[in-house]
N, C-alpha and C positions, 0 to 999 in steps of 0.2 A: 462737713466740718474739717474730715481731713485733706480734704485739696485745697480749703484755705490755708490750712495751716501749713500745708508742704509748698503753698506760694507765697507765703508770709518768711515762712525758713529761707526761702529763694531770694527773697528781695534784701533778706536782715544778712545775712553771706553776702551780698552783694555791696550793701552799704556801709556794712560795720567789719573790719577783722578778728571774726569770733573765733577764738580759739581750742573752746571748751564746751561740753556739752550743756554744765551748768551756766557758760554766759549764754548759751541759746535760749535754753531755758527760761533765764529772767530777759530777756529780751522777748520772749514769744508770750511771759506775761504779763511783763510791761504794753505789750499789744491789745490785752484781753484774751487771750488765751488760756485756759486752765491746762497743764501739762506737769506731766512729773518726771523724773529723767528716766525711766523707761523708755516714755513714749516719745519722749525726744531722740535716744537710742535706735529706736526703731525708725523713726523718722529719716534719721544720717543713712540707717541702713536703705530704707526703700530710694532715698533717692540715691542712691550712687555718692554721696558725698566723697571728698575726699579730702585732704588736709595739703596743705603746699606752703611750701617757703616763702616769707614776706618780711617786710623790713623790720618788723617788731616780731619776727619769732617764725610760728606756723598759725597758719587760718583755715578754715574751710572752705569749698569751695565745689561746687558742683562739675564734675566729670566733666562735661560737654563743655562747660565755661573752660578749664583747663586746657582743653582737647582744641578749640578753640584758639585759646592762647597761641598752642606751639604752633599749629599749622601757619600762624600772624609769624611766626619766628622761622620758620621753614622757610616761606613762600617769599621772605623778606631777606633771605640770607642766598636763594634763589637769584632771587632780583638782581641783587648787590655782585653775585661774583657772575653770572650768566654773559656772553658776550655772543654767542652765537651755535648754532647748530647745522649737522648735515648728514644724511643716512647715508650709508656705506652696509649692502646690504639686510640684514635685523640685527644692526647696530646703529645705534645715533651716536656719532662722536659729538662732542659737546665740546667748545671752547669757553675757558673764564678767565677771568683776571688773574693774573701771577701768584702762583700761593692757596688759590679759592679751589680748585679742583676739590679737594679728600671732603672740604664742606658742603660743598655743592651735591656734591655725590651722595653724601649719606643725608640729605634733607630729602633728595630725588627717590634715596631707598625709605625715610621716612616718612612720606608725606600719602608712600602707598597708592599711587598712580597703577592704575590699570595696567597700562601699556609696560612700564618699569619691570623687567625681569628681573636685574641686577645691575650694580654698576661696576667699575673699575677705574681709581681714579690716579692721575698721574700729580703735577703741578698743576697746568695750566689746560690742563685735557682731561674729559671723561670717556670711556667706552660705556654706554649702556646698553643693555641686550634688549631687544623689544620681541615680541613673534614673530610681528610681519613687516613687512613693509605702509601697512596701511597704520598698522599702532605706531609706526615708526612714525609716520607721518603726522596723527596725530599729537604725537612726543613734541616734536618741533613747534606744530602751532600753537598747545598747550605754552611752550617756553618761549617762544615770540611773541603772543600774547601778555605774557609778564612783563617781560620787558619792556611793551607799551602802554604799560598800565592799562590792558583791556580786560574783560571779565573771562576769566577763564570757561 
């Protein structure tokens, strides 16, 4: 009963802007579910939920959905200022479009790539530290990759 219910929670977040523990609740027994807001409580808690900003307020919202999100907003912000790469020992200098470097650079440190030691970013230039030359190398085909819409 409870993995229905924790996939019923999943799908009702998905489809509706819940904002409240009490609207899950009358949503989860508008479903058929007998629940009380304890157990709904407990529910938010086991699965990770978490609350995020939307155009009518806050909603909930499962972790991994979230998490999800940004990396769609990273990888996309990526794409957009990215123009070219080239390693210079266990550094990839990184060329972008005029302005995009500082953004580019902090999606490269948020997106949490292996290879990413750190970045440093200028205007239109990033320095990022990798280990080696072989992560470095990696680095690049990971970012040419995006840039031709291939699957990373």
């Amino acid at each position: 009963m409870k993995i229905a219910r924790h996939r019923k929670i999943l799908e009702l977040i998905n489809k509706y802007e819940i904002s409240t523990q009490e609207e899950l609740a009358e949503k989860l027994i508008d479903s058929g579910f007998l629940v009380t807001q304890a157990t709904v409580s407990r529910d938010i808690r086991e699965l990770s939920l978490t609350k995020v900003n939307s155009a009518g307020g806050q909603r909930y919202a499962a972790v991994k959905t979230v998490e999800r999100e940004l990396n769609i907003k990273l990888l996309k912000i990526l794409k957009e200022g990215y123009l070219s790469s080239d390693l210079a020992g266990n550094i990839v200098v990184i060329k972008t479009e005029s302005g995009m470097a500082m953004a580019v650079a902090a999606a490269l440190d948020a997106i949490l790539w292996k290879e990413v030691v750190g970045t440093i970013a200028g205007d239109d230039t990033i320095f990022c530290a990798v280990r080696s030359n072989e992560e470095g190398l990696s680095l690049i085909t990971k970012l040419s990759k995006l840039s031709t819409d291939e699957d990373i």
